[in-house]
C-alpha positions as CSV (number, residue, x, y, z in Angstrom):
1,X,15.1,27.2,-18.9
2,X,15.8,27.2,-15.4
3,X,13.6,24.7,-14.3
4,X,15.2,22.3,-16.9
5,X,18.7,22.9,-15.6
6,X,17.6,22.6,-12.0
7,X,15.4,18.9,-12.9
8,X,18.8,17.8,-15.0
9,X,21.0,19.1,-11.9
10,X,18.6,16.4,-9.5
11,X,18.9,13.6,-12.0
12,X,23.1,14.3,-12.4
13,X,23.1,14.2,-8.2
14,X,20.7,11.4,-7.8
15,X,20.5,8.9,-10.4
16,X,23.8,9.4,-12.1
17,X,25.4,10.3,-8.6
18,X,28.3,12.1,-9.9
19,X,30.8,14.2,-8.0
20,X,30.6,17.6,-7.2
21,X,33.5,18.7,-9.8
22,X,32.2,16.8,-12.5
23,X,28.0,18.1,-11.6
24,X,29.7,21.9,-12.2
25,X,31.0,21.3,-15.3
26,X,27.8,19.7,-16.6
27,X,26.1,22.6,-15.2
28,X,28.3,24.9,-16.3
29,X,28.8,23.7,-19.7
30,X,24.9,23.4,-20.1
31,X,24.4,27.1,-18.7
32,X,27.0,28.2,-22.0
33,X,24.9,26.4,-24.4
34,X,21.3,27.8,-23.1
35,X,22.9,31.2,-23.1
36,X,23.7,30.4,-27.1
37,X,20.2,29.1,-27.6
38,X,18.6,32.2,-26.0
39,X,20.7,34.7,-27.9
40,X,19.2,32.8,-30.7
41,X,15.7,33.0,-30.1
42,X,14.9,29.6,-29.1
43,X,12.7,29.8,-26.1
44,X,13.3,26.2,-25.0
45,X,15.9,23.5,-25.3
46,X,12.8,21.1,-26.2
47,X,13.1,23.2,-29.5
48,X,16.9,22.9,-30.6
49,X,17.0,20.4,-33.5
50,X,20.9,19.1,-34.8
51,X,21.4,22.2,-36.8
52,X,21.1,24.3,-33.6
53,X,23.9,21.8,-31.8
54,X,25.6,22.0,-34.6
55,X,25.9,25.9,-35.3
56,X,26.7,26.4,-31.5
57,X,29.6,23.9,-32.0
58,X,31.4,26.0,-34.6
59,X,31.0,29.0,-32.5
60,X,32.8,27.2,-30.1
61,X,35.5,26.4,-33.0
62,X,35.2,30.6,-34.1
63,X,36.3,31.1,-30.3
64,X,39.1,28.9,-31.0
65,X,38.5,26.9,-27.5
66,X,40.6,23.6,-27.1
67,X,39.5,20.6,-28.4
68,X,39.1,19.1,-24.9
69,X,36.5,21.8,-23.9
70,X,34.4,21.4,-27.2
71,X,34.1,18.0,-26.6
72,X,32.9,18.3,-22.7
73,X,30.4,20.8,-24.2
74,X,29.1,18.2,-26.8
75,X,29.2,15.7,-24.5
76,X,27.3,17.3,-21.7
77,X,24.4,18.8,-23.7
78,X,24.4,14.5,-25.1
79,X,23.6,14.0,-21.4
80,X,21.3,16.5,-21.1
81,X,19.5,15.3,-23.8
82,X,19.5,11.7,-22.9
83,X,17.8,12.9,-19.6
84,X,14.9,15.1,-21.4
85,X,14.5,11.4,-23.4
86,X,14.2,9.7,-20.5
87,X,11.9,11.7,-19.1
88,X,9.5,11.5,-22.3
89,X,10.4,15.3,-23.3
90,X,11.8,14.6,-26.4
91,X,11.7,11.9,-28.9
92,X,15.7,12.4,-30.3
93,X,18.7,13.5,-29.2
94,X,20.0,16.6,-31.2
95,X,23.5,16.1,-30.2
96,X,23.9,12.4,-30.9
97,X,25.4,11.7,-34.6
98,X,27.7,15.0,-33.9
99,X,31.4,14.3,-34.2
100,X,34.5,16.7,-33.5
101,X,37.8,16.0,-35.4
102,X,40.2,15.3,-32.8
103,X,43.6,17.0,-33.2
104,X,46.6,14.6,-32.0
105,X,46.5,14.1,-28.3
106,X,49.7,16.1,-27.0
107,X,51.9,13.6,-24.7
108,X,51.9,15.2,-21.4
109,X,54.3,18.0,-19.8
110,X,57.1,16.4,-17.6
111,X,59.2,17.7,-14.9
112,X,63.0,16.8,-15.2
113,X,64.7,15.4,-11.7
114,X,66.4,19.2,-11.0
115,X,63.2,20.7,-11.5
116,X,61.4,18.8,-9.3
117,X,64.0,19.6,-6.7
118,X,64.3,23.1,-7.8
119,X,60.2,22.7,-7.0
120,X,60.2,20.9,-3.9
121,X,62.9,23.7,-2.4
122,X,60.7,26.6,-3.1
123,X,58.7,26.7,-0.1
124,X,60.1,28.8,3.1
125,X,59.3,25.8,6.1
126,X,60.1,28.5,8.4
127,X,56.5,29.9,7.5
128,X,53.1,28.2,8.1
129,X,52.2,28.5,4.4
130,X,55.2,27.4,3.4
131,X,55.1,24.1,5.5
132,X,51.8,23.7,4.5
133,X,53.0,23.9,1.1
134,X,56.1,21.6,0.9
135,X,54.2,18.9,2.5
136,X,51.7,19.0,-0.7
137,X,54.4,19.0,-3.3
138,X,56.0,16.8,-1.6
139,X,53.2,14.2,-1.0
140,X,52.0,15.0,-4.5
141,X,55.3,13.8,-6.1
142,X,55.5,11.0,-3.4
143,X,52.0,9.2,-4.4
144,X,51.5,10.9,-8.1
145,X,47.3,11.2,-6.8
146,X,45.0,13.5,-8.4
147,X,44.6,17.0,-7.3
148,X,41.2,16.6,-6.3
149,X,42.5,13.5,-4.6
150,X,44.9,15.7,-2.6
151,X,42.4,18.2,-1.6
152,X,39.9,15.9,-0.1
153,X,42.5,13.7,1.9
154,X,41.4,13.5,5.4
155,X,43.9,13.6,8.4
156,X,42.8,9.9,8.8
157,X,44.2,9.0,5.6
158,X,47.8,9.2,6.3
159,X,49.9,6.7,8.3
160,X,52.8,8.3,9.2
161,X,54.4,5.6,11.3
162,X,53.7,3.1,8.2
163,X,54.6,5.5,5.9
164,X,51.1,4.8,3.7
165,X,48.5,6.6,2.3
166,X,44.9,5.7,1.9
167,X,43.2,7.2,-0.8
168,X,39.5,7.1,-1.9
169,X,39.4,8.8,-5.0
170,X,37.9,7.4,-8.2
171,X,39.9,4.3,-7.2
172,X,40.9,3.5,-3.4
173,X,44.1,2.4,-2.9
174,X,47.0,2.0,-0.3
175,X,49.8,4.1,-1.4
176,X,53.6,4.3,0.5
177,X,55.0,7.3,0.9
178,X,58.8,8.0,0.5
179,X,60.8,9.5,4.3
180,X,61.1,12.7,3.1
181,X,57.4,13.2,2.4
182,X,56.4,11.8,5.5
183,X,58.6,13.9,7.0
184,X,57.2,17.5,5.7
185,X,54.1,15.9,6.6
186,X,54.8,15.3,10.2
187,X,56.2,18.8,10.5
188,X,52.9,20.3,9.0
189,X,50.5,18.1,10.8
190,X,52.2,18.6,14.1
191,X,53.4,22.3,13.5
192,X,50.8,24.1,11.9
193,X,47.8,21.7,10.6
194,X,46.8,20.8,15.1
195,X,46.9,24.5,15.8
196,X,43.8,25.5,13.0
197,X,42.1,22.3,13.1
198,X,38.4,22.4,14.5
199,X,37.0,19.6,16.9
200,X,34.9,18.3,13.1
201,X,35.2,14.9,12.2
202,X,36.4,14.1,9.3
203,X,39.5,16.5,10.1
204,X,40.5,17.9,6.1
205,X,44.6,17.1,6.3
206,X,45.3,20.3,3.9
207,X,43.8,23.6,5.0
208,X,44.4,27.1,4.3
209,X,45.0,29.9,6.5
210,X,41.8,30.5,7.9
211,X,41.7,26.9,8.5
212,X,38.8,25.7,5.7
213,X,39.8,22.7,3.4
214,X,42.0,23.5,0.8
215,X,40.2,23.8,-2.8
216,X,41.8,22.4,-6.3
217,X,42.3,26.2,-7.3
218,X,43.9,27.0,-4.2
219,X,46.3,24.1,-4.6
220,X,46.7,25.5,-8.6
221,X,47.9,28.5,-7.5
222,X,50.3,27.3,-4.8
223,X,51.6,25.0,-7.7
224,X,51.6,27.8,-10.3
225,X,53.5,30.2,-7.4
226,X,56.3,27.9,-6.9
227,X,56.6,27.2,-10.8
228,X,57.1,30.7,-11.4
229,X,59.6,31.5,-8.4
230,X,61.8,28.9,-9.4
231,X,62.0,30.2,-12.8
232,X,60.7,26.8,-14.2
233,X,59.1,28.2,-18.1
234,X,57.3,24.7,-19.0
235,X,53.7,24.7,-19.0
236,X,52.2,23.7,-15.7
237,X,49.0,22.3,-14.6
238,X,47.8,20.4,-11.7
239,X,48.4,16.9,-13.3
240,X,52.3,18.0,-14.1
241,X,53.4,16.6,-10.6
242,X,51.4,13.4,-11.5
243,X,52.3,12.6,-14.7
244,X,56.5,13.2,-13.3
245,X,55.9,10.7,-10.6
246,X,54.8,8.2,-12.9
247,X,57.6,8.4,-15.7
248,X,60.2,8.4,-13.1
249,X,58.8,5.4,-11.9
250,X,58.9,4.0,-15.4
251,X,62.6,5.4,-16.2
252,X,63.8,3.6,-12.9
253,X,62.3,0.2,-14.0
254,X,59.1,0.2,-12.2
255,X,56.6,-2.8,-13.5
256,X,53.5,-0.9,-15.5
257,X,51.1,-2.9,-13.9
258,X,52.4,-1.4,-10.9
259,X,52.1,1.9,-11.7
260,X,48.9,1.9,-12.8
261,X,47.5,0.6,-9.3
262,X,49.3,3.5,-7.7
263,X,47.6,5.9,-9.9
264,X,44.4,4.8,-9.8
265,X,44.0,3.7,-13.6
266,X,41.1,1.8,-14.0
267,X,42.7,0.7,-17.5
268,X,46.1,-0.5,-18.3
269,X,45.9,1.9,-21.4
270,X,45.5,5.0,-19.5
271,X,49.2,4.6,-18.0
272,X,50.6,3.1,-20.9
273,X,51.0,6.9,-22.3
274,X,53.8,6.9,-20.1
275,X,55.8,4.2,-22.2
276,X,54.9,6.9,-25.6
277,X,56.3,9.5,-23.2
278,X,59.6,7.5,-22.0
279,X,60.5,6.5,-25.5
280,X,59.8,9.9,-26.8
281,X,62.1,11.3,-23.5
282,X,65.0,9.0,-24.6
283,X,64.6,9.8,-28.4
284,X,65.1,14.1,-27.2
285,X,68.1,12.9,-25.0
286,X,69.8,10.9,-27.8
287,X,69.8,13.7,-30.2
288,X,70.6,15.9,-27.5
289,X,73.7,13.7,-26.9
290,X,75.0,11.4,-29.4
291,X,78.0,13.6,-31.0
292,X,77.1,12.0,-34.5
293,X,73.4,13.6,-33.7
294,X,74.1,16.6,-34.0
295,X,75.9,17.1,-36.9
């Protein structure tokens, strides 16, 4: 089963040219379901019929994994099987006419204004880590860009005398960044970040200690830290920052259209969530508020 992995591992990084995160969970989720088909007895994927795809996606349900995970796992062993079709070694795609009931999709977790600053004022600037890490939350809540976004900004990318950012993720864009952001920045950069740089080219603008680029769980756990030192008990994850710098765009009376070039939305209907979220925001505050409400 190896080789088929490592033939369907070519054709994700060649033909379909996808990016490293996304070729690991492909992998990975492939590697979960030839693991299922072994334990079964199958001793090749050419052999799994839809009753095999099927039965592994109930043990997925028995596990009680989130809906989000099933469905990557469906839909990456659909990819892998539309490669073995292309490649004439099969005839039908096992995995095509399954379907997962969706549960409801869950509006995103938001950050109020005083816990953002109660965020923003965790880390110690006295510290190398700590300026390191107030110029991340601090550019994160500035531009709202992805995490993986964050972690692959170059030193290059940032204009600090323009106050922009350049970033190339799934959508480049030109973003400005707000004087106190590019002020943590300038402290980093010039502080710590020139001290641990090596002569490379491209220069990574977030690092750790040891100087290396900073990884996506490496920024999840600085995120995570500060959560938990400030005492803030909603659920985090690395889009929370994101998601906050978008509805308080909205609250203030920023355009949509707007917002949705600054976060890289390739659809309108991706950031219109954000409306859902605003009116359901304003609906908690009323009857939080209104002194009739709460009788």
């Amino acid at each position: 089963m190896n080789e088929y992995l490592e033939q369907f591992k070519e054709y994700l990084t060649k033909q379909k040219a996808v990016s490293s995160n996304t070729l690991q969970s492909y992998i990975r989720d492939i590697q979960h379901f030839f693991d299922y088909i072994k334990d079964n007895r199958y001793q090749s994927p050419l052999q799994v019929n839809v009753y095999c795809v099927q039965m592994f996606i109930e043990e997925l349900m028995k596990q009680k994994l989130s809906d989000s995970t099933i469905t990557r796992r469906l839909a990456s062993i659909r990819c892998f099987y539309r490669f073995l079709l292309q490649t004439n070694k099969m005839k039908i795609n096992p995995a095509q006419g399954i379907k997962i009931e969706k549960a409801p999709k869950k509006l995103p977790q938001i950050l109020n204004g005083a816990e953002i600053e109660l965020l923003l004022a965790q880390p110690d600037i006295t510290e190398s880590k700590g300026c390191r890490d107030k110029a991340i939350l601090e550019l994160l809540y500035a531009t709202g860009i992805r995490a993986t976004e964050l972690v692959e900004l170059n030193l290059e990318d940032v204009n600090l005398q323009s106050g922009i950012l350049h970033c190339k993720g799934k959508m480049e864009r030109t973003i400005p960044i707000y004087p106190t952001a590019v002020h943590a920045l300038e402290h980093y950069i010039t502080r710590v970040l020139v001290e641990i740089l090596c002569e490379d080219s491209p220069k990574p603008l977030f690092v750790n200690l040891n100087g290396n680029r900073l990884t996506r769980q490496g920024f999840w756990k600085i995120v995570k830290g500060y959560a938990a030192q400030a005492h803030i008990t909603k659920e985090i994850t690395p889009h929370t920052l994101r998601h906050s710098f978008a509805l308080h765009l909205l609250e203030n009376g920023a355009d949509l259209k707007y917002i949705q070039e600054m976060m890289g939305h390739a659809d309108i209907s991706s950031t219109q969530i954000y409306v859902q979220l605003l009116n359901s925001h304003f609906k908690q505050v009323y009857h939080n508020c209104h002194p009739r409400a709460k009788v």
